[in-house]
KEKENU-404768 format. One line per 8 residues: number of its first residue (from 0); their letters; for each residue x negated, y, z of N, C-alpha, C. Coordinates in nm, 4 decimals, always signed. Last residue first. Example, Ala and Ser with C-alpha at 12.3 -4.5 7.8 and 13.67 -1.06 7.14 Angstrom:
1) sa) -1.2850/-0.2250/+0.7080/-1.3670/-0.1060/+0.7140/-1.2900/+0.0030/+0.7870; -1.3190/-0.5690/+0.7800/-1.2300/-0.4500/+0.7800/-1.3200/-0.3300/+0.7800
This chain:
122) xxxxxxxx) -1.5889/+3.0976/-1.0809/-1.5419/+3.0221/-1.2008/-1.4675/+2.9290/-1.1800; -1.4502/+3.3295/-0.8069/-1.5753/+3.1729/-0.8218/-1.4960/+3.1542/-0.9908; -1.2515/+3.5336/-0.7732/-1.4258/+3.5838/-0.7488/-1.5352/+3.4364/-0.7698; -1.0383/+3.6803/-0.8795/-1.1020/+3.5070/-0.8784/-1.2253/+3.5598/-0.9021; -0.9034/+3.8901/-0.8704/-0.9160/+3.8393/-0.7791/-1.0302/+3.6957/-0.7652; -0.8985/+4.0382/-1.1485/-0.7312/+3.9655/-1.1009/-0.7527/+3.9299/-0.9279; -1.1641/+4.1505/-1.1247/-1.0443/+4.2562/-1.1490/-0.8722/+4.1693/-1.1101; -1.3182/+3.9025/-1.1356/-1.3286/+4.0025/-1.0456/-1.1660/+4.1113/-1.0359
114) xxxxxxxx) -1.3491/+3.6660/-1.2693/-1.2619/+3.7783/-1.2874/-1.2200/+3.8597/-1.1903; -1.5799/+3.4306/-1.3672/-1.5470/+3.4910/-1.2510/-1.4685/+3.6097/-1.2919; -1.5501/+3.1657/-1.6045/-1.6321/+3.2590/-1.5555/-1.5597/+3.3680/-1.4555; -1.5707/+2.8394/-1.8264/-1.5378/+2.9082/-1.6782/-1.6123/+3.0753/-1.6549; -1.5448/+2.7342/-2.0306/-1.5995/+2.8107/-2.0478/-1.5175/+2.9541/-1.9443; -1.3571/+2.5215/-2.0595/-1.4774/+2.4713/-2.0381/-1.5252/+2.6095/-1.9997; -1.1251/+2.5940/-2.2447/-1.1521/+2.6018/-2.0717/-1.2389/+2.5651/-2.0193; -1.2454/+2.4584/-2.4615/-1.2244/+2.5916/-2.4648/-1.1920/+2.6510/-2.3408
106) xxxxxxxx) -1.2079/+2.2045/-2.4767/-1.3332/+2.2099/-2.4645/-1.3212/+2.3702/-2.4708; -0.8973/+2.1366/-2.3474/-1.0144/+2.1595/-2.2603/-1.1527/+2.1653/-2.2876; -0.7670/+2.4265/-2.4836/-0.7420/+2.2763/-2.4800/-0.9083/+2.2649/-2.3711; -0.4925/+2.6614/-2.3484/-0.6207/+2.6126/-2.4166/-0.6432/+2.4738/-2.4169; -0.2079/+2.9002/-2.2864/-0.2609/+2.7490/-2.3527/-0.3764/+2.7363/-2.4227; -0.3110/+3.2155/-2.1321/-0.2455/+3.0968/-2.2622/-0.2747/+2.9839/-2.2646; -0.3448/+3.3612/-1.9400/-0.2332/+3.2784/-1.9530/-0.2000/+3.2139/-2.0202; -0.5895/+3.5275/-1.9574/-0.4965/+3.5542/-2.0575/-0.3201/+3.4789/-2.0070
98) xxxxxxxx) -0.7930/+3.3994/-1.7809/-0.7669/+3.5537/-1.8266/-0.6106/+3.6011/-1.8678; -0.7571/+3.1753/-1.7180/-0.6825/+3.2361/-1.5841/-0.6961/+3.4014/-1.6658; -0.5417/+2.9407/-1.9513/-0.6731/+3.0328/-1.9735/-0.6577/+3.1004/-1.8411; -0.4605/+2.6141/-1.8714/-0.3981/+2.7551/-1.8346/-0.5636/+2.8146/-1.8361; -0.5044/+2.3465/-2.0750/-0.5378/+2.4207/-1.9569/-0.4925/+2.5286/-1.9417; -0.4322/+1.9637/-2.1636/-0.3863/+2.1152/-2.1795/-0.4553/+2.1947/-2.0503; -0.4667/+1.7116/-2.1030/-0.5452/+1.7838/-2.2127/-0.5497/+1.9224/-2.2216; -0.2451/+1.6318/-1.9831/-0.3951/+1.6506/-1.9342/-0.4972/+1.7471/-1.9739
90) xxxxxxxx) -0.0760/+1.6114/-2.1217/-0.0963/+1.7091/-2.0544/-0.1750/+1.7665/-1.9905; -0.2129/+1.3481/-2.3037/-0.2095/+1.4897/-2.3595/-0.1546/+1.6206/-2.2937; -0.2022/+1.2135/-2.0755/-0.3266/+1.2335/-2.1568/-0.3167/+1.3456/-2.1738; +0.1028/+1.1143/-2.0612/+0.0098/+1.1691/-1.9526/-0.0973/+1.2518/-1.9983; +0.0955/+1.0208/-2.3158/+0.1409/+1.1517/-2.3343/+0.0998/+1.2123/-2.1664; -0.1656/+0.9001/-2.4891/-0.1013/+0.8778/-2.4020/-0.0236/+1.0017/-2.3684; -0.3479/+0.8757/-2.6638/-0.2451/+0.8052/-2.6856/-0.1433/+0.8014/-2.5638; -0.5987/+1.0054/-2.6307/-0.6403/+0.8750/-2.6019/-0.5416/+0.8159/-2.6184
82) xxxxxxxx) -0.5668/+1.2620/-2.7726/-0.5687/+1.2387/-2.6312/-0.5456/+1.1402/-2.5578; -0.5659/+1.3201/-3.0361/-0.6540/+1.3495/-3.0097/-0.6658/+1.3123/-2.7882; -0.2617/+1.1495/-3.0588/-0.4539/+1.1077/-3.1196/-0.5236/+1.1542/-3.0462; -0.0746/+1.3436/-3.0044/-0.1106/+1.2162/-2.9456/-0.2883/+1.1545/-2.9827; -0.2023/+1.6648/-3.0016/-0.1608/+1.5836/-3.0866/-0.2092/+1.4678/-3.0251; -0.2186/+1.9737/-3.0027/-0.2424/+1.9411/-2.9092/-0.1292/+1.7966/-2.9421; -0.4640/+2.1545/-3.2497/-0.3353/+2.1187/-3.1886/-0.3579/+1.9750/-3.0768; -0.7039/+2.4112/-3.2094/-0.6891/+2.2702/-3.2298/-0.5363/+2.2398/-3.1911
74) xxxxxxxx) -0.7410/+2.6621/-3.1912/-0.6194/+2.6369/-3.2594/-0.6127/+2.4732/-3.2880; -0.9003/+2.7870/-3.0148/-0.9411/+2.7091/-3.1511/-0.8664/+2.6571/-3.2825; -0.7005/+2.9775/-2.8337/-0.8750/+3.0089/-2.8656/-0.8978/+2.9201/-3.0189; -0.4781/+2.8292/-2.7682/-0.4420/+2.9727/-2.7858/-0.5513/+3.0210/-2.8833; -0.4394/+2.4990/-2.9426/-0.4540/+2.5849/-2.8269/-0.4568/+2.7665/-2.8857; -0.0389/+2.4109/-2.9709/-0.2173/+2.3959/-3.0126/-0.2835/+2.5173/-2.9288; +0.1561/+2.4081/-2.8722/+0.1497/+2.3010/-2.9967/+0.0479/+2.3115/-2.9802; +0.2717/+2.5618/-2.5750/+0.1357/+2.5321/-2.6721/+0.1095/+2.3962/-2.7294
66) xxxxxxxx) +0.5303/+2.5472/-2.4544/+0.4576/+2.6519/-2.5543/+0.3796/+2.6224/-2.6538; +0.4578/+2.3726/-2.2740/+0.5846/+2.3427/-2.4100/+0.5483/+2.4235/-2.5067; +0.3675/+2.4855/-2.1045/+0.2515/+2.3959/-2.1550/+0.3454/+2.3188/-2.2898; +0.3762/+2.7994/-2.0299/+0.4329/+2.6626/-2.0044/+0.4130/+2.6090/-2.1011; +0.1683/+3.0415/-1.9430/+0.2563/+2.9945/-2.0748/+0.3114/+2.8837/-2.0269; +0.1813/+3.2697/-1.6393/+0.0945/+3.1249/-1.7514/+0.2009/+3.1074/-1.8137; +0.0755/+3.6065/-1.6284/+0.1329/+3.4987/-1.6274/+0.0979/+3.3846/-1.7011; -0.2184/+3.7066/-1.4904/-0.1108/+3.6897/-1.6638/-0.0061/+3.6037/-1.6102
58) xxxxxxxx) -0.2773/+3.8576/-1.2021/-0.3297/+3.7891/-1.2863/-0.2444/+3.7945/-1.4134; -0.2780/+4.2357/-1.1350/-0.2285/+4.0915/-1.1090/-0.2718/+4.0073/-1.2462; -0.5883/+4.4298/-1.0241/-0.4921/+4.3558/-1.1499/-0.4237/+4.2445/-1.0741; -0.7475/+4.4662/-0.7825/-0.7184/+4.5811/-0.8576/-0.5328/+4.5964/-0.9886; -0.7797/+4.3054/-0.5291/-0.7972/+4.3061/-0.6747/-0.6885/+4.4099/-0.7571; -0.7849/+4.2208/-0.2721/-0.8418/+4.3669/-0.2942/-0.8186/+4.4073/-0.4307; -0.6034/+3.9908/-0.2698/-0.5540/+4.0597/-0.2149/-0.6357/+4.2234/-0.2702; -0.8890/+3.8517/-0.3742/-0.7093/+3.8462/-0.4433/-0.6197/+3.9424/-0.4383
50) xxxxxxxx) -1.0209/+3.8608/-0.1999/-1.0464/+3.8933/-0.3337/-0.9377/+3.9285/-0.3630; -0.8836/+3.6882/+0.0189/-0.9133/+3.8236/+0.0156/-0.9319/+3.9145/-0.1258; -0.8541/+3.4424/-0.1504/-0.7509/+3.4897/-0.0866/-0.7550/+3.6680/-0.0616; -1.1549/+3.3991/-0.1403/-1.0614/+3.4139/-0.2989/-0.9367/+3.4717/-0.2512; -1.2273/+3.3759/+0.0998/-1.3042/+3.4375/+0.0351/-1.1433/+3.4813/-0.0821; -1.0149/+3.0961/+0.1610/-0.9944/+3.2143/+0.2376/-1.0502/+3.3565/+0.1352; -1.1432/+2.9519/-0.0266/-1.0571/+2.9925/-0.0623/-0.9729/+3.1264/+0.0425; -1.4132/+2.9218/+0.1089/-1.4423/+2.9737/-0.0620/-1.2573/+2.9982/-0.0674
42) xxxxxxxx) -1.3586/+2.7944/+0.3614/-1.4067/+2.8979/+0.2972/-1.4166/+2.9692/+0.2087; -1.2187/+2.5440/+0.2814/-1.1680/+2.6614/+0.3359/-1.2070/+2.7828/+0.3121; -1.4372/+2.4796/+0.1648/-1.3516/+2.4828/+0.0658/-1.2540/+2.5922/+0.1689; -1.6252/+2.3914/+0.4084/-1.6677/+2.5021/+0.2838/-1.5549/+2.5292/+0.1852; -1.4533/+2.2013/+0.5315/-1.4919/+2.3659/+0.5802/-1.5223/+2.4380/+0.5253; -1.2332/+2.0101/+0.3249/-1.3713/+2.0443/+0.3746/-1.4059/+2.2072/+0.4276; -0.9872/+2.0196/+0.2038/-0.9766/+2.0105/+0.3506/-1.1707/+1.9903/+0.3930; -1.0739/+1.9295/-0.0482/-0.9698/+2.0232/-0.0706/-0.9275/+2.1024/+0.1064
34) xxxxxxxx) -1.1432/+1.6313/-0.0122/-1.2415/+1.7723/-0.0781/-1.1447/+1.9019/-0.0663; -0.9285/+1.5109/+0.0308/-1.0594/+1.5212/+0.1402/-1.1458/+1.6105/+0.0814; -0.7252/+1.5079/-0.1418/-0.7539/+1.6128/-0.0210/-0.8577/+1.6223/+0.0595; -0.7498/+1.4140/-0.4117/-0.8531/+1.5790/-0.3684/-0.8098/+1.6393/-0.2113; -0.5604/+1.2182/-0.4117/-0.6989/+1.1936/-0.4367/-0.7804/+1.3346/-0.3458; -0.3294/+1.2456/-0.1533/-0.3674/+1.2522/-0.2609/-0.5167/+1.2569/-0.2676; -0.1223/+1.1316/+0.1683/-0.2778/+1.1190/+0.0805/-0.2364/+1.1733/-0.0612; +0.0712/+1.2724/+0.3058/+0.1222/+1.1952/+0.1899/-0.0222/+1.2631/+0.1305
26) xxxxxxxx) +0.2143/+1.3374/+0.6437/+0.1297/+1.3208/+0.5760/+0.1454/+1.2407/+0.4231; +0.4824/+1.4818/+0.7368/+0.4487/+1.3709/+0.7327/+0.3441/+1.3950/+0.6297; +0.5726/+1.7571/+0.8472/+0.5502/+1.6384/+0.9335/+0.5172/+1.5220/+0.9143; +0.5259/+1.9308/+0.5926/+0.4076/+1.9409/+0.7126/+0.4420/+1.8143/+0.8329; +0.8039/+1.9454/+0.5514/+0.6759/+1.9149/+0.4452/+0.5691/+1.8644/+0.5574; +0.9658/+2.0592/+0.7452/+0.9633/+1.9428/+0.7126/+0.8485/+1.8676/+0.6431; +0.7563/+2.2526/+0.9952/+0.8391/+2.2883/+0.8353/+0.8385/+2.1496/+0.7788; +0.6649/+2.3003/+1.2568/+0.7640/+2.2249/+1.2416/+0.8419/+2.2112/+1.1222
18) xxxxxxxx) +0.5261/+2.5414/+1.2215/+0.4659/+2.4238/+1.2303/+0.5445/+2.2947/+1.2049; +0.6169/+2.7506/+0.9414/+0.6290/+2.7542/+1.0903/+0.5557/+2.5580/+1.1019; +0.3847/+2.9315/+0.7481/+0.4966/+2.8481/+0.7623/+0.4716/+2.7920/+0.8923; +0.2468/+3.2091/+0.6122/+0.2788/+3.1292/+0.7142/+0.3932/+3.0518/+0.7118; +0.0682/+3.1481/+0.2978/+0.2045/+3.2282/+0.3600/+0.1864/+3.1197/+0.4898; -0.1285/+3.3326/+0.0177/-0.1393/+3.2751/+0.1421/+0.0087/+3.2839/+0.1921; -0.3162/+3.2480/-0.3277/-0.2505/+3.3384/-0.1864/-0.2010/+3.2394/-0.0941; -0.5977/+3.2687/-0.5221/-0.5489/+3.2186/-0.3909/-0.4604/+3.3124/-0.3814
10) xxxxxxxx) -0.5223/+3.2345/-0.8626/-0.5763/+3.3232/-0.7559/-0.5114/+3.2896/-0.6326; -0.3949/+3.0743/-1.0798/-0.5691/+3.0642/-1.0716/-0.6230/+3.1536/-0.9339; -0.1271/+3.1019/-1.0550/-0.1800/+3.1410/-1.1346/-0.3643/+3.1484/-1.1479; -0.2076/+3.0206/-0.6935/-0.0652/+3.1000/-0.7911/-0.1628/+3.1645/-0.9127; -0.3040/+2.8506/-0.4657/-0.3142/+2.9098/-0.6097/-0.2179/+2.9307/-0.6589; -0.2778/+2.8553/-0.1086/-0.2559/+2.7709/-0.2640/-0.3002/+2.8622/-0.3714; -0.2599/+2.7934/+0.2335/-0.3369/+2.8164/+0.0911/-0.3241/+2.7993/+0.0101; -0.0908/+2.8351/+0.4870/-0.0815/+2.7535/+0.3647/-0.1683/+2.8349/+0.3056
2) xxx) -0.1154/+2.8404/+0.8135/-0.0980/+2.8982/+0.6957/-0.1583/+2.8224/+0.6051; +0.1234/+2.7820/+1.0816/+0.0130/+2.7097/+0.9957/+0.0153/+2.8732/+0.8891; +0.2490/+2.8499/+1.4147/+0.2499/+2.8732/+1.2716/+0.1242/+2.8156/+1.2076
């Protein structure tokens, strides 16, 4: 068996999957795996996994990014212009708040900080 690490809603969880699970037999590079597969990242997400698990609150659910014309915090809208013209761009543009679940834009997700009570013990 392997176990998988991932984020659900900004907070690690965890599931065993058997070794032989189709996904897992063929490798397929993305940019962040060599940072994402460093010993210290194991670490910090095992850490968050536990957190997760002791945490008092489940996290918000997230809005789906159709939702948000504009953001939840500034109310800037979320408009070809403001995102270099590209509609890649402008999903880009969009962030899941991990307090709340709402649609923010990214100078308002900028403003990382630790939530002990859902589980997310790093910004």
């Amino acid at each position: 068996r392997v176990m998988h690490l991932y984020p659900v809603h900004g907070v690690y969880t965890a599931a065993w999957v058997a070794a032989d699970f189709p996904p897992l037999t063929s490798i397929a590079l993305a940019p962040h795996m060599i940072n994402d597969h460093r010993g210290r990242e194991y670490l910090a997400a095992l850490r968050g996994l536990r957190a997760g698990r002791a945490a008092p609150r489940t996290p918000p659910a997230w809005a789906p990014f159709r939702d948000g014309a504009a953001c939840a915090v500034c109310s800037a809208p979320f408009v070809w212009e403001s995102t270099c013209r590209s509609s890649a761009q402008e999903v880009c543009a969009r962030h899941h708040c991990r307090a709340c679940g709402r649609v923010v834009c990214g100078a308002c997700s900028a403003h990382e900080v630790c939530l002990p009570d859902f589980g997310i013990v790093e910004p």
